[in-house]
C-alpha positions, 0 to 999 in steps of 0.5 A: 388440203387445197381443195378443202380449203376452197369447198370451205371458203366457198361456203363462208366468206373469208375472214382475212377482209381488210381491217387496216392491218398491215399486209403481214398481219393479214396473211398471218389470220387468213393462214389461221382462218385456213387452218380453222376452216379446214378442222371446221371442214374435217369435222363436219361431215360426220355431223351432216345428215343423209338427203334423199336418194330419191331426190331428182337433183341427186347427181353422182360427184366427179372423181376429184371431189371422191377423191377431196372427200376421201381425205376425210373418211380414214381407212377408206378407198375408192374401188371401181366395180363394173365401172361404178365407184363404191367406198370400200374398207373391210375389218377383222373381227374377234369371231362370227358373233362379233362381226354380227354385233358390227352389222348391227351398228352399222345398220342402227347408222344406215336406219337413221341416215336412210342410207344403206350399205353392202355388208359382207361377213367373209369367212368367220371374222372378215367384215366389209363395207362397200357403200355407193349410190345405188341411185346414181351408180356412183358416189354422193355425200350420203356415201362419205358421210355414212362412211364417217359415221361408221368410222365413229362407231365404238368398235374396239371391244369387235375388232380383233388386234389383226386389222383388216386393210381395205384391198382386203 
């Protein structure tokens, strides 16, 4: 909660300046503004946009901010392959044609974002997402925030009651 609270603050400046309230008045609105900047934090990152992986100021992010961010993306993890951070989550599927239907979802996303993940139908109802920058050989935003997108979609009617883990 901490670490999001002070991407958030950084961004905007605090809401607890001097009004000539007393001191307990305060603490009590920075600790409301706190609890507004973190939901405004929350919802935020489904509703940015993916830059360009070409950008030269593209950089990966450190494992701290992966991990800040993670918070954020549900059903999510991290997995490191071959020394590369990479968002993971799988899902289980009604059957072969539904976990289809998921990838065109996911991939109605991916175009619009221009951020493209690894999708993986495993047997005939496992489908996995691996997303990372394949730019930078590591995480970005672009990965956290297609994760959030992703976790948007209206997937009820493709999913089958046995929920996939992401060690899956």
């Amino acid at each position: 909660m901490e670490g999001r609270t002070l991407l958030r603050d950084q961004a905007a400046p605090s809401a607890s300046a001097p009004t000539g309230r007393s001191a307990s008045q305060a603490t009590g609105d920075e600790a409301a503004a706190k609890v507004e900047a973190c939901v405004f934090f929350f919802a935020e990152l489904s509703k940015r946009s993916c830059v360009s992986c070409n950008s030269k100021d593209l950089q990966a992010m450190s494992e701290d901010s992966a991990k800040t961010l993670l918070e954020q993306v549900a059903g999510w993890e991290v997995k490191n392959e071959g020394g590369i951070p990479k968002l993971h989550r799988a899902w289980k599927v009604k059957n072969f044609a539904k976990g289809l239907e998921f990838f065109q979802l996911v991939a109605a996303v991916a175009e619009e974002e221009g951020h493209h993940p690894d999708l993986h139908l495993v047997g005939w109802n496992n489908v996995k997402i691996d997303v990372w920058t394949h730019s930078v050989s590591g995480l970005t935003d672009n990965d956290f925030i297609l994760a959030a997108k992703i976790n948007e979609l209206k997937l009820g009617d493709l999913l089958s009651k046995k929920k996939a883990t992401a060690q899956e």
